[in-house]
N, C-alpha and C positions, 0 to 999 in steps of 0.2 A: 917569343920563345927563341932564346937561343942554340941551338940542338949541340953546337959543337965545345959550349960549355959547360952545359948538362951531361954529354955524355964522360968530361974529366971527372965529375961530380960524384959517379955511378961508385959505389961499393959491392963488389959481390963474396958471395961467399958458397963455396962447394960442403958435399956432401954426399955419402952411398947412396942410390937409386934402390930405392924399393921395388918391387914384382920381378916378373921373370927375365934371366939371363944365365942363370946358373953362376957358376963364379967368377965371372968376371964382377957381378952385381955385388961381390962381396969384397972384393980388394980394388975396385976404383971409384973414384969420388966424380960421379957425373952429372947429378944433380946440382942443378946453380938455381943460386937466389941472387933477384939484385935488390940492393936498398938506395931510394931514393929520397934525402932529405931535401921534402919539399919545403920546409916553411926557411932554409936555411940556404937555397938555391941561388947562385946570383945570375944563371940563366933563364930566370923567369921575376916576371914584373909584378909587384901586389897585386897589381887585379888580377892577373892569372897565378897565385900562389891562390888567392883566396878562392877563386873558379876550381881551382885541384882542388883545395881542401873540402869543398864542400861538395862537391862532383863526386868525389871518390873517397867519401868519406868512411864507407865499406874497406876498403883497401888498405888505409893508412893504420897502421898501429900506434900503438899509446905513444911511443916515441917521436913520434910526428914522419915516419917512414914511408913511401911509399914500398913496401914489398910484393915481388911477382918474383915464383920459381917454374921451373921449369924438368922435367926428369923425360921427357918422348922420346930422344935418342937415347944411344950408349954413348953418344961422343959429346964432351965435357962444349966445346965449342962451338957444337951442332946447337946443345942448347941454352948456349950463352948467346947465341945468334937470336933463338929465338923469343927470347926474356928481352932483350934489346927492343926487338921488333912489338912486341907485346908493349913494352913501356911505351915506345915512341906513339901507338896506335891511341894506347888509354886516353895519353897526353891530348891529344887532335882532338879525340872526340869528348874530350873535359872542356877545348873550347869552342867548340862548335855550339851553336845559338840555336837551343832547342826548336822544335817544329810547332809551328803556329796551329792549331788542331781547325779544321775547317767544317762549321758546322752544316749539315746535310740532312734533307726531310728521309724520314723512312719513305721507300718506294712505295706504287700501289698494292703490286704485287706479294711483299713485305706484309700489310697491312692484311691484303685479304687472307693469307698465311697464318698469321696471328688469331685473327678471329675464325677461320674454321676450324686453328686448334683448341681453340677458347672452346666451340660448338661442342666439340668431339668429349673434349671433359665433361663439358656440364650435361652430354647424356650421358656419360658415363656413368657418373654419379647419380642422375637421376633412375638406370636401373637399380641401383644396390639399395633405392627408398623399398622402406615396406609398403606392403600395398598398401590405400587408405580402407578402411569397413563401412 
């Protein structure tokens, strides 16, 4: 991944911030979106176009885009910083090599837990029986 070609690559696009500020929220555009055309990048190598694409396949729109916005500040820059930061993060962790899951016995403790909740039901249900005649 090359960061300093990806990031000439970046397209953003502004927008009014929705919720509270009173009017400033209505005459500035501080909301950023960035788009990143991932299958069109020449900052990134097929294995890792195909790692994004299918890593983040949630994120990408029909366009083949990667899109993250941002609106937590009032200030346009505040959260173009942080859309930046957000891409750069996805990116890392699209190639990072999932966790190997390591298999582990249930404890004894565990166990005996298990079965005296097992006990606890099954008297339970045993008073709700009608009596036998």
């Amino acid at each position: 991944m090359n960061w300093s070609i990806i990031t000439t690559e970046l397209s953003f696009r502004t927008s009014r911030s929705s919720g509270a500020g009173g009017q400033h929220v209505n005459k500035t555009e501080t909301k950023v979106e960035v788009l990143f055309d991932v299958s069109k990048s020449a900052g990134l190598s097929d294995e890792e176009k195909e790692l994004v694409m299918n890593r983040l396949e949630n994120r990408i729109n029909s366009d083949g885009c990667l899109a993250i916005r941002s609106q937590k500040t009032k200030s346009q820059l505040e959260n173009k910083e942080i859309v930046i930061d957000k891409l750069l993060s996805l990116l890392e962790k699209a190639f990072m090599p999932p966790k190997k899951r390591i298999k582990t016995k249930p404890s004894k403790a565990s166990k005996e837990e298990r079965m005296a909740e097992k006990k606890r039901i099954s008297r339970k249900k045993e008073i709700r029986k009608k009596p036998e005649a």
